[in-house]
TIZAMI-5428 format. One record per residue: residue number from 1; residue in one letter; x, y, z of N, C-alpha, C, CB in turn. Coordinates in nm, 4 decimals. Last residue first. Glycine has a CB too. Layout:
REM residues N
<i NUM, aa A, nc1 X, nc2 Y, nc3 Z, cac1 X, cac2 Y, cac3 Z, cc1 X, cc2 Y, cc3 Z, cbc1 X, cbc2 Y, cbc3 Z>
...
//
This chain:
REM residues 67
<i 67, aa X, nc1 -1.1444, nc2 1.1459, nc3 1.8359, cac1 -1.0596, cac2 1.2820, cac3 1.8707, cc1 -1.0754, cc2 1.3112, cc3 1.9782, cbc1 -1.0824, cbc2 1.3998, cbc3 1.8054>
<i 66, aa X, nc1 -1.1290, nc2 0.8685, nc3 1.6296, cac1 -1.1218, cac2 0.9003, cac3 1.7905, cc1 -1.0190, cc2 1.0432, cc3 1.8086, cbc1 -1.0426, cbc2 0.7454, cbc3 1.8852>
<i 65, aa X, nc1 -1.0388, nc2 0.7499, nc3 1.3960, cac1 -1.1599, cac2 0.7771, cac3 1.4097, cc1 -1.2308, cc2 0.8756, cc3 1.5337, cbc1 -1.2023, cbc2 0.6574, cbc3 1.4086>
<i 64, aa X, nc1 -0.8282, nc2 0.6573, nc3 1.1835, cac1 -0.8546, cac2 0.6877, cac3 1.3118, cc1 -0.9757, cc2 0.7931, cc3 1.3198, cbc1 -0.7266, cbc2 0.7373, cbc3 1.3750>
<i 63, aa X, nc1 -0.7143, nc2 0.5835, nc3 0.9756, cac1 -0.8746, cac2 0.5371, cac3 1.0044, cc1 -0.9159, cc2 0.5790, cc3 1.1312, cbc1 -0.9019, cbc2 0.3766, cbc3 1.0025>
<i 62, aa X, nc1 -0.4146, nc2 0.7211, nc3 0.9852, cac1 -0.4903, cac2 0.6456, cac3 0.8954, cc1 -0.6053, cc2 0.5938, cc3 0.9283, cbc1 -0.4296, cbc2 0.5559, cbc3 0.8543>
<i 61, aa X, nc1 -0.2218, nc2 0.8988, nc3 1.1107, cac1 -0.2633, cac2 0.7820, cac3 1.1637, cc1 -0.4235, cc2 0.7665, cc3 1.0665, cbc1 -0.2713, cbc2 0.7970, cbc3 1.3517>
<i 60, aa X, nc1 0.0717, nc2 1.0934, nc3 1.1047, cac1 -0.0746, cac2 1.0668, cac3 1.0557, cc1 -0.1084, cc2 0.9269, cc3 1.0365, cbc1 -0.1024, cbc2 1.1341, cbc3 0.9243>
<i 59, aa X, nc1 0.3073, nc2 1.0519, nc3 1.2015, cac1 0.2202, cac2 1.2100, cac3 1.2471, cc1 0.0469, cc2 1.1672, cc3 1.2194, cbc1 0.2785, cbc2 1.3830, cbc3 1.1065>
<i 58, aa X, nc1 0.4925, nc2 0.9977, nc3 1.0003, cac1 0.4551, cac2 0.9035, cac3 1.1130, cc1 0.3425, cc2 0.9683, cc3 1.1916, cbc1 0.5805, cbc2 0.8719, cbc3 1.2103>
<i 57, aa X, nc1 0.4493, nc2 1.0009, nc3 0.6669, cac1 0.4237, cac2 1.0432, cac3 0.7990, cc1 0.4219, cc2 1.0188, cc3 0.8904, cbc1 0.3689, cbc2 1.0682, cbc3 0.8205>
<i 56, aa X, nc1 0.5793, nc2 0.7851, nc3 0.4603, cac1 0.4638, cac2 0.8059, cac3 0.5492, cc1 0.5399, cc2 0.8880, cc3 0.6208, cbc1 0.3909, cbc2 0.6857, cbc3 0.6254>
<i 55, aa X, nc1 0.7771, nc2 0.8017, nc3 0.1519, cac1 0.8102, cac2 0.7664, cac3 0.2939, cc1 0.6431, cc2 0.8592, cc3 0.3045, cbc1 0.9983, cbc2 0.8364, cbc3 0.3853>
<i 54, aa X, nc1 0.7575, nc2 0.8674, nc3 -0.0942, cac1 0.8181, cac2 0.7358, cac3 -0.0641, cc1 0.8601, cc2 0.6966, cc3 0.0895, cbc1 0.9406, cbc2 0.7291, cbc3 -0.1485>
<i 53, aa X, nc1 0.6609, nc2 1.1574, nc3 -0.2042, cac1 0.5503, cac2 1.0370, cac3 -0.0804, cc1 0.6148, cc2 0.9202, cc3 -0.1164, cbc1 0.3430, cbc2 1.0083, cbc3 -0.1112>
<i 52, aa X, nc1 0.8804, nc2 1.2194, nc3 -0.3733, cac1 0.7854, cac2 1.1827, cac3 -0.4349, cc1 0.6627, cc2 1.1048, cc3 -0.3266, cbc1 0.8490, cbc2 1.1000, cbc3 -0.5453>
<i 51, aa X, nc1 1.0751, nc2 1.3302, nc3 -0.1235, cac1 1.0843, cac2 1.3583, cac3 -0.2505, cc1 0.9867, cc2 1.3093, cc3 -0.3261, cbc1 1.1910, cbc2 1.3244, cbc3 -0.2951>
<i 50, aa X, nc1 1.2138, nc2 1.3530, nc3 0.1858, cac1 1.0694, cac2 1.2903, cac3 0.0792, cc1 1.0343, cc2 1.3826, cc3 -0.0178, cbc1 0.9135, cbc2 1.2647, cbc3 0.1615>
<i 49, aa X, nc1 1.5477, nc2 1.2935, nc3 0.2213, cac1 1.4464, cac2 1.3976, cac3 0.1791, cc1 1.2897, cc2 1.3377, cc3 0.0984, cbc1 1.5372, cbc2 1.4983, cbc3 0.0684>
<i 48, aa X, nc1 1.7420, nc2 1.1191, nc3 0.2216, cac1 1.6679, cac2 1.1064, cac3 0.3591, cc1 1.5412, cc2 1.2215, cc3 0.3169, cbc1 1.7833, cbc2 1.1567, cbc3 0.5190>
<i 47, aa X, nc1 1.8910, nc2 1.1347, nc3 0.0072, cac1 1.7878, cac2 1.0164, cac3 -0.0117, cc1 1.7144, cc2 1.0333, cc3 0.1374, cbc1 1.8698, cbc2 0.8422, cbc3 -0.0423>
<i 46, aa X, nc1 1.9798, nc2 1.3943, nc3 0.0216, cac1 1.8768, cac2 1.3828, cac3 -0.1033, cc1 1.8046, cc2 1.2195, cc3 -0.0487, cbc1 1.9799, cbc2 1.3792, cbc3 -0.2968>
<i 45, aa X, nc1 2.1691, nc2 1.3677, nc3 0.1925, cac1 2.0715, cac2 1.4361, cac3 0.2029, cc1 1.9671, cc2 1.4403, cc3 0.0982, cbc1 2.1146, cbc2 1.5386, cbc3 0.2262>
<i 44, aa X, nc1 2.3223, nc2 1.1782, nc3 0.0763, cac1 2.2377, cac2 1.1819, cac3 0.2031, cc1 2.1468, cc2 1.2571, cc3 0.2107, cbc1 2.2942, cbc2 1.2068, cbc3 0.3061>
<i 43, aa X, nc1 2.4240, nc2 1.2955, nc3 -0.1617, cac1 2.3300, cac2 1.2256, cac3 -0.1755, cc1 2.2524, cc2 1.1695, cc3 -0.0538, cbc1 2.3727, cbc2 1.1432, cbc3 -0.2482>
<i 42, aa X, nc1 2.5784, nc2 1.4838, nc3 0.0202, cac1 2.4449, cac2 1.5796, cac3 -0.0574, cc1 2.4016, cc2 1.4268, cc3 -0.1429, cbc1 2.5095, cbc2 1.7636, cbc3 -0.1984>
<i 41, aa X, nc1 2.7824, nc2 1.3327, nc3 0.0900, cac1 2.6826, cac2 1.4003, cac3 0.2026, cc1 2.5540, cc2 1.4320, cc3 0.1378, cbc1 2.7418, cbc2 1.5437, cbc3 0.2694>
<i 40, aa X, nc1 2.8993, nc2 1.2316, nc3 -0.1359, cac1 2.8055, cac2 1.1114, cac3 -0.0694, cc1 2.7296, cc2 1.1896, cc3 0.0180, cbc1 2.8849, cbc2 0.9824, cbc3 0.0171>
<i 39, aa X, nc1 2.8890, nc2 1.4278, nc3 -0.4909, cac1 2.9514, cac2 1.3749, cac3 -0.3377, cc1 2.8299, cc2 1.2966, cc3 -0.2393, cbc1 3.0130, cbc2 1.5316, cbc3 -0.2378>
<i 38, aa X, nc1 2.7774, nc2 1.3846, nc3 -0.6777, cac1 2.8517, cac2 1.2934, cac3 -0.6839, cc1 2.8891, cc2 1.2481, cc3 -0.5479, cbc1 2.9476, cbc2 1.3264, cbc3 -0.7612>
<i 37, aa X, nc1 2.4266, nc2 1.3732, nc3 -0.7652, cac1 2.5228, cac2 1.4634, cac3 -0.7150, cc1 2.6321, cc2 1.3516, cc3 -0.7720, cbc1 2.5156, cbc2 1.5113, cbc3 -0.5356>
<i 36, aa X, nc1 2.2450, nc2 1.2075, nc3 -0.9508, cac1 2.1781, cac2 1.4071, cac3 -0.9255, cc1 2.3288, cc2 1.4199, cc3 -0.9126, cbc1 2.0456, cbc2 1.4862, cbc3 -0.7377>
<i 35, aa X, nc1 2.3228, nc2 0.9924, nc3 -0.9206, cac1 2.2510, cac2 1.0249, cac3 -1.0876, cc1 2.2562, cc2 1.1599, cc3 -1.0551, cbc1 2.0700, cbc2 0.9618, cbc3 -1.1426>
<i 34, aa X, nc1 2.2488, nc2 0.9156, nc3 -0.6815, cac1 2.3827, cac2 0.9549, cac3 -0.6929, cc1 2.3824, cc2 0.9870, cc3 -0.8751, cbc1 2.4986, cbc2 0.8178, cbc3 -0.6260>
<i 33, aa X, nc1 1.9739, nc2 0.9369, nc3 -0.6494, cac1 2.0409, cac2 1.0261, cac3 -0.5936, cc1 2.1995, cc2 1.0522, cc3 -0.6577, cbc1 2.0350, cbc2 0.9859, cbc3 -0.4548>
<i 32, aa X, nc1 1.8769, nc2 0.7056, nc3 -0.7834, cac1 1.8866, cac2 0.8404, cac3 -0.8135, cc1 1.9884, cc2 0.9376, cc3 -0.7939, cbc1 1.8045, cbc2 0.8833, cbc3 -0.7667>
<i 31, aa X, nc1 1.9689, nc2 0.5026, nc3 -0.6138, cac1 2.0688, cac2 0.5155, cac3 -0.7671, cc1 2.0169, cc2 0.6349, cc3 -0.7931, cbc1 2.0488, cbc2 0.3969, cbc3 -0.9135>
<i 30, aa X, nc1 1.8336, nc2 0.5702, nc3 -0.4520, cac1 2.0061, cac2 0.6028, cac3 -0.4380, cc1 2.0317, cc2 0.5871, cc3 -0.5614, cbc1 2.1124, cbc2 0.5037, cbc3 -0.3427>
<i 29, aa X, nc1 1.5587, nc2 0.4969, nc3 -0.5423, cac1 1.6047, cac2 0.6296, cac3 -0.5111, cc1 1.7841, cc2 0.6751, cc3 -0.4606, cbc1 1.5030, cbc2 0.6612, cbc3 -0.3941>
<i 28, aa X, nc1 1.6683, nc2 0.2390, nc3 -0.5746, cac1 1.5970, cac2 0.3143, cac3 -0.7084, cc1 1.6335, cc2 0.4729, cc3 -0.6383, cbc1 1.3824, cbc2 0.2707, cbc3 -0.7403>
<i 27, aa X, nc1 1.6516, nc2 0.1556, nc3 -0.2899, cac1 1.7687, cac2 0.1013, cac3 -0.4089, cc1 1.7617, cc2 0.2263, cc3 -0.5124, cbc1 1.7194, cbc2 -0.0726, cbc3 -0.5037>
<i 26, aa X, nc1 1.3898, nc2 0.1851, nc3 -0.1893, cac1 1.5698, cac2 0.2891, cac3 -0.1096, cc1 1.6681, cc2 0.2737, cc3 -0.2435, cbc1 1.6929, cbc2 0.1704, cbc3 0.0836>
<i 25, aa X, nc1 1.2382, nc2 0.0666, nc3 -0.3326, cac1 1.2143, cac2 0.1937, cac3 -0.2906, cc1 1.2840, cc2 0.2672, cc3 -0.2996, cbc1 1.1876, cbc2 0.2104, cbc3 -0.1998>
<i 24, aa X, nc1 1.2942, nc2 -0.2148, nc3 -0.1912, cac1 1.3277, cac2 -0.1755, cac3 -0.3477, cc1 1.3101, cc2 0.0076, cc3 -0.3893, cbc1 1.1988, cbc2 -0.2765, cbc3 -0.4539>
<i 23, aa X, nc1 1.2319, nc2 -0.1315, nc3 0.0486, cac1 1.3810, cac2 -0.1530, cac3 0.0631, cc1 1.4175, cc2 -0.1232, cc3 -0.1245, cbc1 1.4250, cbc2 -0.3475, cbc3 0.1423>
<i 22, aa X, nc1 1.0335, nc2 0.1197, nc3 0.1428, cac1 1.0328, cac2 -0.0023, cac3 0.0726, cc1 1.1637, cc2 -0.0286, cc3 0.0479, cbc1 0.9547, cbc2 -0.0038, cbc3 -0.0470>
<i 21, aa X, nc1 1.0525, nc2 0.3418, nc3 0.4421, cac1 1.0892, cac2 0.3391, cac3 0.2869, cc1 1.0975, cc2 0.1556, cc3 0.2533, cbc1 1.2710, cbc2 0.4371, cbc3 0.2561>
<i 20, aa X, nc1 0.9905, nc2 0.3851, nc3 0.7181, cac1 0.9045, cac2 0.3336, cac3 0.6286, cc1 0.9245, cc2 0.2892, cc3 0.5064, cbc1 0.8314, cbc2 0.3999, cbc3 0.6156>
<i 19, aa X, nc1 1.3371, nc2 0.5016, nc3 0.7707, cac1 1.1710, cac2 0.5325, cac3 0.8091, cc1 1.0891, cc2 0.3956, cc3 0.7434, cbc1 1.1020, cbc2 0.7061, cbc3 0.7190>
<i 18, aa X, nc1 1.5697, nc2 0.5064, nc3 0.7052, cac1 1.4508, cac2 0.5632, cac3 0.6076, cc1 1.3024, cc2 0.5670, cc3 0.6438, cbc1 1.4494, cbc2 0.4838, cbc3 0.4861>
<i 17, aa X, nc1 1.8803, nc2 0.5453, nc3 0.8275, cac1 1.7579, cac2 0.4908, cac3 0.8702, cc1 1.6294, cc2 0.5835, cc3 0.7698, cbc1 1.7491, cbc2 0.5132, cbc3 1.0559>
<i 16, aa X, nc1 2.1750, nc2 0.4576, nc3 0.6778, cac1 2.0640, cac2 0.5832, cac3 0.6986, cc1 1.9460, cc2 0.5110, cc3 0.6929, cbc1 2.0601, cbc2 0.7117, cbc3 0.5804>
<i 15, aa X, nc1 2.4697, nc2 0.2689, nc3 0.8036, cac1 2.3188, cac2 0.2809, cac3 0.7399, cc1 2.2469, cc2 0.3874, cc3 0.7681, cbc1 2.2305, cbc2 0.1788, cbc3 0.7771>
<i 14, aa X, nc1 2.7031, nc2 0.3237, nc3 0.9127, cac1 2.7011, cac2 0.4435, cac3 0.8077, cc1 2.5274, cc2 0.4120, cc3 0.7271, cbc1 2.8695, cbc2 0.4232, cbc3 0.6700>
<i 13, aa X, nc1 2.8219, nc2 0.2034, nc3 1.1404, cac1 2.9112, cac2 0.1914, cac3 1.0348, cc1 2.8363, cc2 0.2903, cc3 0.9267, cbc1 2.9339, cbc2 0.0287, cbc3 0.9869>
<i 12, aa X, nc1 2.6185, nc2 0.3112, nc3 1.3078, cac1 2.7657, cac2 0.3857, cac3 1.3344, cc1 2.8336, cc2 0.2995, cc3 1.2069, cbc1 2.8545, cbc2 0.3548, cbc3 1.5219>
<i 11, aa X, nc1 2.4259, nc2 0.2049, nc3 1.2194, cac1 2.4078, cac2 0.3548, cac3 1.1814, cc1 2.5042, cc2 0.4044, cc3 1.2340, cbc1 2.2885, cbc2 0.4288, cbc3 1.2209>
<i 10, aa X, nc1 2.4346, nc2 -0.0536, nc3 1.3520, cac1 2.4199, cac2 -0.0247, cac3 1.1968, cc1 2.4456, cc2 0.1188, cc3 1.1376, cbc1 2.2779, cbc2 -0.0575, cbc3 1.1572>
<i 9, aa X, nc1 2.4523, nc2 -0.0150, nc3 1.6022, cac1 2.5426, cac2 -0.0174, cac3 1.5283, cc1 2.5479, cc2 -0.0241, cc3 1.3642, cbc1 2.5916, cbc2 -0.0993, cbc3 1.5784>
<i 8, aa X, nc1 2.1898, nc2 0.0488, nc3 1.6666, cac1 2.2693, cac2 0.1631, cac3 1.6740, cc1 2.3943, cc2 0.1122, cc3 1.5973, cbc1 2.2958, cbc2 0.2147, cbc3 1.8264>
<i 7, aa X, nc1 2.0593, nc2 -0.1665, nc3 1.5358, cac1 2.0272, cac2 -0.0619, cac3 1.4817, cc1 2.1247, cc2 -0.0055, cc3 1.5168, cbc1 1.9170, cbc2 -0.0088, cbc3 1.5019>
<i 6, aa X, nc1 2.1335, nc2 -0.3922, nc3 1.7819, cac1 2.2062, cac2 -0.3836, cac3 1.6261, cc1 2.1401, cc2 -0.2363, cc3 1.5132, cbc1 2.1551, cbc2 -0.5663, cbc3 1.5330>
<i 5, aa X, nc1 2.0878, nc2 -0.2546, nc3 1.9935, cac1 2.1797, cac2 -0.2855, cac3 1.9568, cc1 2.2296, cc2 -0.2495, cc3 1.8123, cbc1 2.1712, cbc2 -0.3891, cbc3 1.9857>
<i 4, aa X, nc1 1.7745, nc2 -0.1011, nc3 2.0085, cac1 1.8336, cac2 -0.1761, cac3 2.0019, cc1 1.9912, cc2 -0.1549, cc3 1.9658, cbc1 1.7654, cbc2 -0.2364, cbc3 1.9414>
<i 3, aa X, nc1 1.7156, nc2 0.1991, nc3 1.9529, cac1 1.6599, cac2 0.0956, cac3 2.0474, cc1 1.7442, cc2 0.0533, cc3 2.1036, cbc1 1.5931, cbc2 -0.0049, cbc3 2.0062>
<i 2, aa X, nc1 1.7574, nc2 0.3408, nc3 1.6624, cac1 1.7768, cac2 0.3637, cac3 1.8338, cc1 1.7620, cc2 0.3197, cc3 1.9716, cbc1 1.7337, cbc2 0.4308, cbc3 1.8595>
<i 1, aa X, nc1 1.5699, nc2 0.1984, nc3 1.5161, cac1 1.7134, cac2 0.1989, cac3 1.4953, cc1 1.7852, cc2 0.2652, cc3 1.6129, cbc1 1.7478, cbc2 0.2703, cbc3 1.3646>
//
C-alpha cells in the first residue's frame, strides 16, 4: 500500500491497510469494533490491533529451515 499509486491513494481517502487480514475477516472485526466504541479513531485503533491471530507476523517465516 506504499508502493504503488493506487494504495497511496487509497489510504489518503481513509482505507486502513490490514496486512494479511481476510477481507471477510476485516468485515466481522469492524462490525466488532464499532459494537465496542462509537468514535471512528478508537475503532481504528481497535481494528489495526491483533486481537484474536487475525493477522500473521510478517517477522515469521513458516518452514524455513536455513539459519
Amino acid at each position: 500500500m506504499n508502493v504503488y499509486d493506487t494504495g497511496m491513494y487509497l489510504q489518503k481517502v481513509g482505507v486502513i491497510p490490514l496486512g494479511d487480514m481476510l477481507p471477510e475477516t476485516a468485515l466481522v472485526k469492524m462490525m466488532w469494533c464499532f459494537g465496542q466504541t462509537k468514535t471512528k479513531e478508537e475503532a481504528r485503533k481497535l481494528l489495526i490491533t491483533n486481537v484474536a491471530y487475525e493477522t500473521s507476523d510478517r517477522g515469521f517465516c513458516r518452514g524455513n529451515t536455513h539459519d
